[in-house]
C-alpha positions as CSV (number, residue, x, y, z in Angstrom):
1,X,89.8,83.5,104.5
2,X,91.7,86.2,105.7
3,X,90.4,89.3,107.5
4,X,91.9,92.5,109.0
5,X,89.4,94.2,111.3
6,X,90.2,98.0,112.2
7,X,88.6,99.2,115.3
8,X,89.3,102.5,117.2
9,X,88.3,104.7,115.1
10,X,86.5,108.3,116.4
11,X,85.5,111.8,116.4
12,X,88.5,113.6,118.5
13,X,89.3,117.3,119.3
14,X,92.6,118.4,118.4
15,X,95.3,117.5,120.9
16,X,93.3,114.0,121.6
17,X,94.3,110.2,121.7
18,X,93.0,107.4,120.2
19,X,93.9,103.6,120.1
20,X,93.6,101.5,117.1
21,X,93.4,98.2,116.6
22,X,93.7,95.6,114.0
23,X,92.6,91.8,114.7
24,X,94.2,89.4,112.0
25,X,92.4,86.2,111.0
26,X,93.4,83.6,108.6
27,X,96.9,84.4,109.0
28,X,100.2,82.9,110.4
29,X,100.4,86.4,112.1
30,X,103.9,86.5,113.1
31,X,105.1,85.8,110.1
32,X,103.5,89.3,108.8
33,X,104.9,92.5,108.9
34,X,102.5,94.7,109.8
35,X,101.9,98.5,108.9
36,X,99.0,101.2,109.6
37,X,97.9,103.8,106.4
38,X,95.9,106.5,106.3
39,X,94.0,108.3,103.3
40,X,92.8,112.2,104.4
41,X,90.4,113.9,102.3
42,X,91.6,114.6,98.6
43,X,95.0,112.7,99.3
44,X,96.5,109.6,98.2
45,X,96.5,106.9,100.8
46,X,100.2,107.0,102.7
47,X,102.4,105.1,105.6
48,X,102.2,106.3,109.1
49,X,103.9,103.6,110.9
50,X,104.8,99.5,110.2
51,X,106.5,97.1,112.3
52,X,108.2,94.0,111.0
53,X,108.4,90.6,112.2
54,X,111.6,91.3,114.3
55,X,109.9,94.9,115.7
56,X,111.8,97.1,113.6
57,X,109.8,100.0,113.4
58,X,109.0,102.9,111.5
59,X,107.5,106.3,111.3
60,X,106.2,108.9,108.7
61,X,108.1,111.7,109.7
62,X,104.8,113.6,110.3
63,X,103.5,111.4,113.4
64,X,107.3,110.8,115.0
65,X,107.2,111.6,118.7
66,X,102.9,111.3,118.6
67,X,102.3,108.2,117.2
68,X,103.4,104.3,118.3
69,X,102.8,101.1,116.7
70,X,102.7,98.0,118.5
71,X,102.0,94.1,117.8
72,X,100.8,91.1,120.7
73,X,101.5,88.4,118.2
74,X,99.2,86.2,120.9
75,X,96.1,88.1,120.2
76,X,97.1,88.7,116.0
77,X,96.5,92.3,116.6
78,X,98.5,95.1,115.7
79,X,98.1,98.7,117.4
80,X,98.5,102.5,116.9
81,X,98.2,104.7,119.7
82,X,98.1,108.4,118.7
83,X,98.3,110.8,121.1
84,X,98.4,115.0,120.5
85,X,96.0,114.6,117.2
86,X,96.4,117.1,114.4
87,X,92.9,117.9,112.5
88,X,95.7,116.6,109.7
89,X,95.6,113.4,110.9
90,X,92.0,112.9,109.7
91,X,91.4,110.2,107.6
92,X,90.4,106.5,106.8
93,X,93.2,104.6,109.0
94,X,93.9,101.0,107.1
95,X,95.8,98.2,108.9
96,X,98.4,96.6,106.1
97,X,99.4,92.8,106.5
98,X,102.4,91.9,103.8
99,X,104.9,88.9,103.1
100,X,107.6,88.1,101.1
101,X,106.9,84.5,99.8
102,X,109.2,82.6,97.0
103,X,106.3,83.2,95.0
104,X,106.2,87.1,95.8
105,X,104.7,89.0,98.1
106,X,101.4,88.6,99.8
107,X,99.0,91.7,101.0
108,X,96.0,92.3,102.8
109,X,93.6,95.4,104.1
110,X,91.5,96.4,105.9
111,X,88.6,97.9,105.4
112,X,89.7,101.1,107.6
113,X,88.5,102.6,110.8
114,X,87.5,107.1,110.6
115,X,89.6,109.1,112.5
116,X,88.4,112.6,112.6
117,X,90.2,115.5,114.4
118,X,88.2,118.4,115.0
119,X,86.5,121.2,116.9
């Protein structure tokens, strides 16, 4: 069975930091690459950040310079750490595991973690 577990999650005033994590079960966890989403109120859910097997990395251009993803493929965990929060950057955070198998690709979520930024 696998399992993503976000944690970190918080109430923040604006200019805060906050650490995310996502523990992956039930996975060969290197093999993933891994990626963080978020959802604000009223918006579709969108990137902010992935890392790949290899630790190529990227960034929605609206968290460049304030966010940073990181894996410890000993631990299975995957991490954001955001730092000068936006109340933009409210929103359900979800941790993305995905694949490319010869049989297609394989994806899990979350369940999400609650950022909120605000005064």
């Amino acid at each position: 069975q696998v399992q993503l577990v976000e944690s970190g999650g918080d109430l923040v005033q604006p200019g805060g930091s906050l650490r995310l994590s996502c523990a992956a079960s039930g996975i060969i966890f290197s093999f993933y690459n891994m990626g963080w989403y978020r959802q604000g109120p009223g918006k579709q859910r969108e990137l902010v950040a992935r890392i790949t097997t290899g630790g190529n990395i990227n960034y929605a251009d609206s968290v460049k310079g304030r966010f940073t993803i990181s894996r410890d493929n000993a631990k299975n965990t995957v991490y954001l750490e955001m730092n000068s929060l936006k109340p933009e950057d409210t929103g359900v955070y979800y941790c993305h595991a995905t694949r490319t198998t010869r049989g297609g690709s394989l994806d899990y979520w979350g369940q999400g973690t609650q950022v909120t930024v605000s005064s």
